[in-house]
BATI-586903 format. One record per residue: residue number from 1; residue in one letter; x, z, y of N, C-alpha, C, O in turn. Coordinates in nm, 4 decimals, always signed. Example, Ala and Ser with C-alpha at 12.3 -4.5 7.8 and 13.67 -1.06 7.14 Angstrom:
BEGIN
1, A, +1.3190, +0.7800, -0.5690, +1.2300, +0.7800, -0.4500, +1.3200, +0.7800, -0.3300, +1.4236, +0.8465, -0.3319
2, S, +1.2850, +0.7080, -0.2250, +1.3670, +0.7140, -0.1060, +1.2900, +0.7870, +0.0030, +1.3409, +0.8039, +0.1138
//
This chain:
BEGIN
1, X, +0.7102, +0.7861, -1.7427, +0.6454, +0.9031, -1.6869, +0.5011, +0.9057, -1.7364, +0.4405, +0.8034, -1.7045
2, X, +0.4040, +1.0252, -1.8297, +0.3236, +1.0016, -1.8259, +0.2565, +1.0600, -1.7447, +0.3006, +1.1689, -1.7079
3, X, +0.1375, +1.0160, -1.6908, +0.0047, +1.0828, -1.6071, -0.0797, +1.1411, -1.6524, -0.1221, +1.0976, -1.7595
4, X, -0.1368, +1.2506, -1.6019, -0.2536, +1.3430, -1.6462, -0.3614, +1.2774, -1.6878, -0.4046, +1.1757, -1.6335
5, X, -0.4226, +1.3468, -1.8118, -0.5954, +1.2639, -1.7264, -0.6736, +1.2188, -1.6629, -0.7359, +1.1142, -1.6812
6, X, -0.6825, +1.3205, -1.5479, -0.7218, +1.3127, -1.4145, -0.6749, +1.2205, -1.3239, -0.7475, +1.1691, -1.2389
7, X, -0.5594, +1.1968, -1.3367, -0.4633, +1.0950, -1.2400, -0.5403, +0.9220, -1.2733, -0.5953, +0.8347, -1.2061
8, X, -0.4956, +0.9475, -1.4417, -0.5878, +0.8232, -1.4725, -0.7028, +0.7833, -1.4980, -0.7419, +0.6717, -1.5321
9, X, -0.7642, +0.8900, -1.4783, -0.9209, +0.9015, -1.4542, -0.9723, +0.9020, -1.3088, -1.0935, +0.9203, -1.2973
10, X, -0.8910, +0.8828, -1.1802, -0.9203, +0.8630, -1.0827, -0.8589, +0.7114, -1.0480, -0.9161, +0.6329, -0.9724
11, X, -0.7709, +0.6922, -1.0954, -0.6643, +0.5491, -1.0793, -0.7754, +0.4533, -1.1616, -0.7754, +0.3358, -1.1250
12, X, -0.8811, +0.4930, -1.2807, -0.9169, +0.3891, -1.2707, -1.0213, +0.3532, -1.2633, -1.0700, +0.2441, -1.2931
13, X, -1.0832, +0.4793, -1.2060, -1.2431, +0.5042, -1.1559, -1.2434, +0.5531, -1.0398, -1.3442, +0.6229, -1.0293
14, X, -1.1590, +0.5538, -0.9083, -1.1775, +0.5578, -0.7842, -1.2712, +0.6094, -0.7251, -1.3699, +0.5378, -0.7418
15, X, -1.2997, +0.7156, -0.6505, -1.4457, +0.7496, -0.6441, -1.4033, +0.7290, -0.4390, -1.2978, +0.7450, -0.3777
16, X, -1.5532, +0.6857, -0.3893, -1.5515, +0.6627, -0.2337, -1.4433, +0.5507, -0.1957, -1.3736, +0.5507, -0.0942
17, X, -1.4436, +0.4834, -0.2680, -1.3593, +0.3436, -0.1899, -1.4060, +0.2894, -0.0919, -1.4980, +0.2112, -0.1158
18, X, -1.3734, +0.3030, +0.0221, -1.4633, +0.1918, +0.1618, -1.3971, +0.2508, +0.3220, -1.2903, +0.2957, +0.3635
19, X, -1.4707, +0.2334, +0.3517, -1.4761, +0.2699, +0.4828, -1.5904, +0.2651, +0.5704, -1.6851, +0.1871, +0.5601
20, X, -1.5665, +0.3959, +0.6974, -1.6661, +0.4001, +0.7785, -1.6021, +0.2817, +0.9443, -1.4897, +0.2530, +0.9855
21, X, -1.7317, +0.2494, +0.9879, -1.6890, +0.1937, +1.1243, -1.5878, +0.2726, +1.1874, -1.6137, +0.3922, +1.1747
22, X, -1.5002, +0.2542, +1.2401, -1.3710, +0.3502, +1.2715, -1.4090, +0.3900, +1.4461, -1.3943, +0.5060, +1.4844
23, X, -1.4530, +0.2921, +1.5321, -1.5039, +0.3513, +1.6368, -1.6198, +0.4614, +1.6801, -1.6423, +0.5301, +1.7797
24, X, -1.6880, +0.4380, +1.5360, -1.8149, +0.5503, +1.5493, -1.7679, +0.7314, +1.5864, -1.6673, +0.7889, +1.5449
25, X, -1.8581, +0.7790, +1.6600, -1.8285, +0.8972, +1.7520, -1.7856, +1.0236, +1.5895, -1.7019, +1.1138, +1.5910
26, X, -1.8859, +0.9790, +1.4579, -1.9067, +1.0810, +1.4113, -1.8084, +1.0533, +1.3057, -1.7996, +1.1391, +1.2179
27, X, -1.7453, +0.9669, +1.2989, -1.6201, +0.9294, +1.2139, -1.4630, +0.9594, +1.2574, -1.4284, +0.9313, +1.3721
28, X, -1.3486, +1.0292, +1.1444, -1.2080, +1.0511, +1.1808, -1.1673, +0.9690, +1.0950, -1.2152, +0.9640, +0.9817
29, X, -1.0493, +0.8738, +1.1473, -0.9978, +0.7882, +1.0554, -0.8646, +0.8792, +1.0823, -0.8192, +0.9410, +1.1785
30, X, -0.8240, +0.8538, +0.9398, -0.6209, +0.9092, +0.9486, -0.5792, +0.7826, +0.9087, -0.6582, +0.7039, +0.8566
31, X, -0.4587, +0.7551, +0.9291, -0.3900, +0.6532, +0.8418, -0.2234, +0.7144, +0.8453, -0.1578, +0.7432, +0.9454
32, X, -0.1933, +0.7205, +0.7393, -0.0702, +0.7640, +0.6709, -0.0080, +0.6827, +0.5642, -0.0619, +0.6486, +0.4589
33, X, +0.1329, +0.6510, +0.6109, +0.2476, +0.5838, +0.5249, +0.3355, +0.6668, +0.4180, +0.3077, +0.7849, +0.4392
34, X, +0.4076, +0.6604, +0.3371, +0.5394, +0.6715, +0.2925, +0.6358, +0.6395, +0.2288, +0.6292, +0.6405, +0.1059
35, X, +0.7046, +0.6175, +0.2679, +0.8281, +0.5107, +0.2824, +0.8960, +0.5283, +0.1223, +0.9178, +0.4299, +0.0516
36, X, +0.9095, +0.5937, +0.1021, +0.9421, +0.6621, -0.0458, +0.9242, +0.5510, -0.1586, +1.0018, +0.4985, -0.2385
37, X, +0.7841, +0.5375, -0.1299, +0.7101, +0.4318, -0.2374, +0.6181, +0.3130, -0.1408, +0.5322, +0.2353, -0.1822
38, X, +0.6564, +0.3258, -0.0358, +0.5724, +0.2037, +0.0053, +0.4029, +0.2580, +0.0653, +0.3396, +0.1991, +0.1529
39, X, +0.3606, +0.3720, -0.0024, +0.2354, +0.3813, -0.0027, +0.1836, +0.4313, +0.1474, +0.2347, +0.5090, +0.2281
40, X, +0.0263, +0.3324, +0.1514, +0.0113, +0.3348, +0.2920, -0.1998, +0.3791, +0.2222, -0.2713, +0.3283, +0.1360
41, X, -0.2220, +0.5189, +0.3433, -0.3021, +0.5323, +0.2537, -0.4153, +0.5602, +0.3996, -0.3557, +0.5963, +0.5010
42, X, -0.5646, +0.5456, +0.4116, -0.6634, +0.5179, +0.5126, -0.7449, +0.6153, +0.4306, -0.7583, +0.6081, +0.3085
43, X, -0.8124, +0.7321, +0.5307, -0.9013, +0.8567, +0.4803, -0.9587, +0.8596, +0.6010, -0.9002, +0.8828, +0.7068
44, X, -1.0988, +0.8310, +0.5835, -1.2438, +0.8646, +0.6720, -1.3225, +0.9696, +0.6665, -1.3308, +0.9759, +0.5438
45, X, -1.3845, +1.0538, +0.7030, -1.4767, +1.1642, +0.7142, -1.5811, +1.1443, +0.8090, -1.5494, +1.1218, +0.9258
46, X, -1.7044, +1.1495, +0.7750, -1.7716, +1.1177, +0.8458, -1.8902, +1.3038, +0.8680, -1.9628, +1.3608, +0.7866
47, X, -1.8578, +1.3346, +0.9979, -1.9265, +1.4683, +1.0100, -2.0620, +1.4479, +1.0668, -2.1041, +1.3518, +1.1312
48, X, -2.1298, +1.5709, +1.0258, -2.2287, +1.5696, +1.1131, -2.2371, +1.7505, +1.1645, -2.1643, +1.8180, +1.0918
49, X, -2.2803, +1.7994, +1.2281, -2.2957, +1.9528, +1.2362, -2.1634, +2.0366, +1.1819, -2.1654, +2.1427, +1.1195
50, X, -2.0539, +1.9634, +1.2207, -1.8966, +2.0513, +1.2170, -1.8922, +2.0606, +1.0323, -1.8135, +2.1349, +0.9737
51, X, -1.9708, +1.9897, +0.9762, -1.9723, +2.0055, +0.8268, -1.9484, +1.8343, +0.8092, -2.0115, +1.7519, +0.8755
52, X, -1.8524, +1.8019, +0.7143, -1.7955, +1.6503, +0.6555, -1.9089, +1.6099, +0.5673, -1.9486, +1.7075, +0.5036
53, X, -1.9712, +1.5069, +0.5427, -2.0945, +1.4737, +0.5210, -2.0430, +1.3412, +0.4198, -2.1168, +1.2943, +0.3331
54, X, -1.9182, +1.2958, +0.4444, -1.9339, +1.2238, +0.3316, -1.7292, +1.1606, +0.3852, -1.6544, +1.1814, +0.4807
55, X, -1.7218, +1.0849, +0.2598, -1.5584, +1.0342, +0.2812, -1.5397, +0.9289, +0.2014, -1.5977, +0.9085, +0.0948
56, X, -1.4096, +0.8211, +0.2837, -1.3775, +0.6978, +0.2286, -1.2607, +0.6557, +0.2129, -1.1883, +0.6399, +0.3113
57, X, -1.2294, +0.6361, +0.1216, -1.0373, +0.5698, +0.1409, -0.9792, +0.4469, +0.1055, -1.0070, +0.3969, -0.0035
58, X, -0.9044, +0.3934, +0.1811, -0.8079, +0.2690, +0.0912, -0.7068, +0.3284, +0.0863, -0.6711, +0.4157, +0.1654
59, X, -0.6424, +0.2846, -0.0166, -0.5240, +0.3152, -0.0508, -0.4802, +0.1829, -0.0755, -0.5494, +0.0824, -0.0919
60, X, -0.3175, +0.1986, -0.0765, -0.2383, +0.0740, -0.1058, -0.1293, +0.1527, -0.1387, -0.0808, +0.2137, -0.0433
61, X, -0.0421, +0.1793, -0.3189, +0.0100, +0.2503, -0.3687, +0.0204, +0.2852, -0.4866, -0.0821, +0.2408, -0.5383
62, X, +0.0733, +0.3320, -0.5567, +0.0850, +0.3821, -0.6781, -0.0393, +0.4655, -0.7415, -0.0955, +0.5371, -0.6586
63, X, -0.0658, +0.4675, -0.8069, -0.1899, +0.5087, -0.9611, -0.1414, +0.6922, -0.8392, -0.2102, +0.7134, -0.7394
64, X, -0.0705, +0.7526, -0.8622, -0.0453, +0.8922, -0.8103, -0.0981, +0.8955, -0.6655, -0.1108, +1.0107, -0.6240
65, X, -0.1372, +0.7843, -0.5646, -0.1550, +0.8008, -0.4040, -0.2754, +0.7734, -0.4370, -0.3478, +0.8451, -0.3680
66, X, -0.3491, +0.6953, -0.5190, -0.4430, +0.6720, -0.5001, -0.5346, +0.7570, -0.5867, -0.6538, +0.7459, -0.5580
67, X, -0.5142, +0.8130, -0.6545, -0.5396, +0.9606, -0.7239, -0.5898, +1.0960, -0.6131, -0.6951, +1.1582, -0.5991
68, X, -0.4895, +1.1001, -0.5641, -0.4225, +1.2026, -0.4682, -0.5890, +1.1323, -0.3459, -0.6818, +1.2128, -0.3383
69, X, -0.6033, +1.0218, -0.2824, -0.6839, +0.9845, -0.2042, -0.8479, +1.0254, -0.2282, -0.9298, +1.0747, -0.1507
70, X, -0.8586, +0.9826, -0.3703, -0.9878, +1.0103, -0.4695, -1.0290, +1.1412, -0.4293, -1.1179, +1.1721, -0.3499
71, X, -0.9505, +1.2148, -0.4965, -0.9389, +1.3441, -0.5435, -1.0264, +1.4280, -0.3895, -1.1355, +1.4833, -0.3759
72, X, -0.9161, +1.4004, -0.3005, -0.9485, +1.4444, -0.1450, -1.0853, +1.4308, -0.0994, -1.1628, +1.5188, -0.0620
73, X, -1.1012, +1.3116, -0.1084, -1.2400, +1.2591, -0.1079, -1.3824, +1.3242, -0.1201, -1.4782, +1.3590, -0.0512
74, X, -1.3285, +1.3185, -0.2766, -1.4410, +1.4531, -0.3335, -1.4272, +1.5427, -0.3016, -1.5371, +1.5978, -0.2961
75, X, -1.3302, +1.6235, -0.2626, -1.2724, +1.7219, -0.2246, -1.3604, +1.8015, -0.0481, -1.4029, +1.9143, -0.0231
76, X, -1.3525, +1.6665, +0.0391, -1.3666, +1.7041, +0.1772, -1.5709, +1.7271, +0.1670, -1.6444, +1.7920, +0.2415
77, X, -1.5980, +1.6595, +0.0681, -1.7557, +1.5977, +0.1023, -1.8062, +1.7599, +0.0756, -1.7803, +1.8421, -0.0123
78, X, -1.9018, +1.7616, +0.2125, -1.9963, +1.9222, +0.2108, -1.8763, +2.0307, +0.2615, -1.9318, +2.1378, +0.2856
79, X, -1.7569, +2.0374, +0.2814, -1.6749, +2.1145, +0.3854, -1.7262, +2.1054, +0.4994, -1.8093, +2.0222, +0.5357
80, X, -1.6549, +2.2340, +0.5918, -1.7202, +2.2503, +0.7327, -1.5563, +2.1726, +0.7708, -1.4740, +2.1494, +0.6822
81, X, -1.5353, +2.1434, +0.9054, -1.4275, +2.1139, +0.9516, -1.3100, +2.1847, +0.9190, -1.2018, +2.1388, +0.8823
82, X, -1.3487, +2.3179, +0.9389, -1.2435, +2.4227, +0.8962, -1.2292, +2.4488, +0.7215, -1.1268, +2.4745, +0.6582
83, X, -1.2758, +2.4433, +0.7049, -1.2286, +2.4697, +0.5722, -1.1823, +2.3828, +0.4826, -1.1119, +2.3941, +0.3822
84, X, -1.2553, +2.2585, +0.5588, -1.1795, +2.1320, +0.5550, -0.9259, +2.1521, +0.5812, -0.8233, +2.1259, +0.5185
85, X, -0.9513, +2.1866, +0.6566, -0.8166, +2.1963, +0.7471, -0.7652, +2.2525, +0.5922, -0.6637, +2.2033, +0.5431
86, X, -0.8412, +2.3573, +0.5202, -0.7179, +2.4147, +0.4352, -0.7040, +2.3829, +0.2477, -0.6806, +2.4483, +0.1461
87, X, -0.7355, +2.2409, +0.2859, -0.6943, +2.1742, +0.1859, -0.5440, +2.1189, +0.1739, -0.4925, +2.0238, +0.2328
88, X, -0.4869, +2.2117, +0.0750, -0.2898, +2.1871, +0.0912, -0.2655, +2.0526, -0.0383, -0.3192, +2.0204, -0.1443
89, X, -0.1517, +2.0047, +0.0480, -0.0683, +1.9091, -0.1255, -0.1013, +1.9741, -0.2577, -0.1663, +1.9507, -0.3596
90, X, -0.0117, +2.0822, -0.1967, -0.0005, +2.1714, -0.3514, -0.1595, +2.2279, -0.4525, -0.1599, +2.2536, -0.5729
91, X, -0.2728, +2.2338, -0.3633, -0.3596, +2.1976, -0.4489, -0.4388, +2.0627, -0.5361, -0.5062, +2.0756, -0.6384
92, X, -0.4160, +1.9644, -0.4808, -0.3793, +1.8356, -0.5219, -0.2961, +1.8220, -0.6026, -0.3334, +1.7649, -0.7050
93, X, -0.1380, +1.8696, -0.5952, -0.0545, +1.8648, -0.6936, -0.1380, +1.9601, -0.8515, -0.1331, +1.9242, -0.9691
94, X, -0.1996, +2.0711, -0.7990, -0.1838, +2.1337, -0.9448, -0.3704, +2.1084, -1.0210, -0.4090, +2.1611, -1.1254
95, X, -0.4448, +2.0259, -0.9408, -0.5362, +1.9798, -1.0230, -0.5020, +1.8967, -1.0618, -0.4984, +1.9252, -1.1815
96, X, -0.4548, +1.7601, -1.0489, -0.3442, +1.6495, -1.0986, -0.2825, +1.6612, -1.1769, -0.2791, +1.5727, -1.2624
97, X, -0.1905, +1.7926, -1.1902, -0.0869, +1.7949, -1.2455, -0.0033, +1.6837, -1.2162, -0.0148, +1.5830, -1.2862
98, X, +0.0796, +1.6868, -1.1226, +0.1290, +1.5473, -1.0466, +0.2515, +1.6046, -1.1006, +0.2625, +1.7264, -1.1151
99, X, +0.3600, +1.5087, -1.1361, +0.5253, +1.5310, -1.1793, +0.6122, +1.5841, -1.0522, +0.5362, +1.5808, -0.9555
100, X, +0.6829, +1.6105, -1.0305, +0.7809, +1.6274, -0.9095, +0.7949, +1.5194, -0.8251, +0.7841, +1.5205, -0.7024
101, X, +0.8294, +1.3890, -0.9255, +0.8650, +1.2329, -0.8238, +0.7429, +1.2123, -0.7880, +0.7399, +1.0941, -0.7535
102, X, +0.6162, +1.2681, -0.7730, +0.5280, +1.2080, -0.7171, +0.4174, +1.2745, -0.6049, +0.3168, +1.2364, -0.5451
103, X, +0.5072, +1.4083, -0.6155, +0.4460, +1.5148, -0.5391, +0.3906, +1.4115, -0.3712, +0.2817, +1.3830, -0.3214
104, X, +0.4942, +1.3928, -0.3451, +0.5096, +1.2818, -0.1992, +0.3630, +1.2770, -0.1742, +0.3077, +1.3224, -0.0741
105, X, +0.2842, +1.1959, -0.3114, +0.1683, +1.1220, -0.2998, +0.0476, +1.2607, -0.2480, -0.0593, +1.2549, -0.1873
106, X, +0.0911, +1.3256, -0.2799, -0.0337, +1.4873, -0.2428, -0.0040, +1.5062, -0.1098, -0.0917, +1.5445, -0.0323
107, X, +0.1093, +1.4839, -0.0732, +0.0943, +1.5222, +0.0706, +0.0546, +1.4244, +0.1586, -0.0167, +1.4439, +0.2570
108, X, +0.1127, +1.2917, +0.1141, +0.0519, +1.1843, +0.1968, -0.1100, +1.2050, +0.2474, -0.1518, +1.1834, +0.3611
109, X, -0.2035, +1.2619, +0.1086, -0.3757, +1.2831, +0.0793, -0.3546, +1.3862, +0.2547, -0.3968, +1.3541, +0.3657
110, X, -0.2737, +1.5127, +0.2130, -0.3349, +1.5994, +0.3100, -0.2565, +1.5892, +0.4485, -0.2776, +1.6859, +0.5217
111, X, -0.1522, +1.4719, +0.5107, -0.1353, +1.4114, +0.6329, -0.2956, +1.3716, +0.6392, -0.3644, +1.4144, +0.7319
112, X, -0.3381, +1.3076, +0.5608, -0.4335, +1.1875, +0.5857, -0.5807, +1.2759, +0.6523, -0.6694, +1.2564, +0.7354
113, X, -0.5422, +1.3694, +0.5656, -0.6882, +1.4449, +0.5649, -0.6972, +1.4925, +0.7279, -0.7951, +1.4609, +0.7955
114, X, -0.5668, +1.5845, +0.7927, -0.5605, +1.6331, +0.9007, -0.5272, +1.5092, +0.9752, -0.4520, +1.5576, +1.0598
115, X, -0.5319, +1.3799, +1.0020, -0.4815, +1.2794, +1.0791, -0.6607, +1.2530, +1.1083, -0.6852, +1.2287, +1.2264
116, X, -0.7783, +1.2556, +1.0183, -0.8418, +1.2257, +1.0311, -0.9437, +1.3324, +1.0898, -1.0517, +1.3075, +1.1434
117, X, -0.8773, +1.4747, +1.0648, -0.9829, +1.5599, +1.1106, -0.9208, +1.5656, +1.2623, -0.9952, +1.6415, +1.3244
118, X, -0.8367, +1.5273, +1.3324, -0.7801, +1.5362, +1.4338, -0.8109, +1.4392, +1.5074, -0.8144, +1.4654, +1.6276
119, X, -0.8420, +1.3028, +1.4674, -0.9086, +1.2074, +1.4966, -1.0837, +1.2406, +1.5312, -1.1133, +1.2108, +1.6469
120, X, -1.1454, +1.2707, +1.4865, -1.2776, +1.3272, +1.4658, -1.2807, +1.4431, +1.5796, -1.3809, +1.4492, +1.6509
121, X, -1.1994, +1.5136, +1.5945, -1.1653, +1.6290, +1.6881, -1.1666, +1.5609, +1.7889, -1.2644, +1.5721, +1.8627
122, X, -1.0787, +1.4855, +1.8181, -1.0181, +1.4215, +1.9837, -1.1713, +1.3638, +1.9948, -1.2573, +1.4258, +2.0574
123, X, -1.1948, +1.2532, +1.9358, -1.3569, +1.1803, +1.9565, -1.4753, +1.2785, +1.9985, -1.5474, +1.2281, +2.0846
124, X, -1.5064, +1.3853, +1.9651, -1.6040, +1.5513, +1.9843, -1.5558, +1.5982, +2.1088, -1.6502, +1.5993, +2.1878
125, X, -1.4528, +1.6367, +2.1608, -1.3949, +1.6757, +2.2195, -1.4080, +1.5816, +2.3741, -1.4403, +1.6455, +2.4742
126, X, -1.3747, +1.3891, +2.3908, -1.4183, +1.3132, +2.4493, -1.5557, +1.3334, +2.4835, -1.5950, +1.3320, +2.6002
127, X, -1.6347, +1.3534, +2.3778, -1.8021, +1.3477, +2.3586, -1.8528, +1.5031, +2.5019, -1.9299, +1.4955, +2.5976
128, X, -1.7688, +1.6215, +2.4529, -1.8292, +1.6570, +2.5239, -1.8434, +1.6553, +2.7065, -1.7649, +1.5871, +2.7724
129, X, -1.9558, +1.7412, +2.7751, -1.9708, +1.7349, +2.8859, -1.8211, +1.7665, +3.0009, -1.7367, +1.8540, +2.9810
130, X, -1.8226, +1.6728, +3.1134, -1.6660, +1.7818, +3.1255, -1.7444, +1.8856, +3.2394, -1.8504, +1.8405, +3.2828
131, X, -1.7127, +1.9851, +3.2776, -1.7201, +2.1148, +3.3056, -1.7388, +2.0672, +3.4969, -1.6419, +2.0180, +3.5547
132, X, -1.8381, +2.0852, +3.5525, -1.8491, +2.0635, +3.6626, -1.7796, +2.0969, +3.7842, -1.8202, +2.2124, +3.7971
133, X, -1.7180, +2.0811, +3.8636, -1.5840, +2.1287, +3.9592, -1.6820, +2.2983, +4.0312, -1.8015, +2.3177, +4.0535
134, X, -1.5985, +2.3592, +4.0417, -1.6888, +2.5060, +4.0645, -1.7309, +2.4754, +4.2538, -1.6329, +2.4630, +4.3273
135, X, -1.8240, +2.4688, +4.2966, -1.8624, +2.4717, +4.4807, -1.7501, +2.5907, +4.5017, -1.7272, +2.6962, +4.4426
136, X, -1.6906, +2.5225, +4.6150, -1.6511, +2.6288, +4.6779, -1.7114, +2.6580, +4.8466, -1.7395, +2.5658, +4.9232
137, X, -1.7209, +2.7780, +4.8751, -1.7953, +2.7756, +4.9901, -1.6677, +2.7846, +5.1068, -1.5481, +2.7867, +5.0781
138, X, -1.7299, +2.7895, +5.2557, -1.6047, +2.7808, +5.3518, -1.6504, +2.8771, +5.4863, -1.5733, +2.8913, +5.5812
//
């Protein structure tokens, strides 16, 4: 099978490898498997002002998941949350140019992406005030 440029220009220059503290308020961790190929893949976003401010991944997987992770990466950094959300596989697949047997790996990126913006959500959401019980009079 050969790989795009890009595929192997991210497989072997990785861009944002790491991670953020995973308990921090302003951090979403996702973590996403697939069984297919084994690949088990960790995507961080770290927001500030409903805008993604920066991103980190491990991957453990094939040259195509960890492509697919990269790619996202760069992808999320300077998005607002929302516009974040509408990052699909299939655009992953067609900057890649990913083969059919490896499509899997693009979607794994955008589980990861919404596992983590959902993560980040629930944590904001905790953060805020809860809503004071209304007086009732008698």
């Amino acid at each position: 099978m050969a790989y795009s440029e890009k595929v192997i220009d991210h497989y072997n220059n990785p861009r944002n490898v790491g991670s953020f503290q995973k308990d921090a308020d302003d951090v979403g961790t996702g973590v996403v498997g697939a069984p297919e190929c084994g690949d088990v893949m960790k995507l961080q976003i770290k927001v500030e002002n409903d805008t993604i401010v920066d991103a980190k991944f491990k991957t453990f997987g094939c040259g195509s998941a960890i492509a697919s992770s990269s790619l996202a990466t760069e992808w999320l950094k300077g998005k607002t949350l929302e516009d974040a959300q509408k990052i699909k596989n299939t655009d992953i697949v067609h900057e890649l140019n990913l083969p059919p047997v490896k499509i899997h790996c693009s979607v794994l990126a955008e589980d990861a992406i919404k596992a983590a913006l959902g993560d980040y959500q629930k944590k904001a959401g905790e953060k805020k005030p809860k809503p004071e019980a209304a007086a009732t009079s008698s």
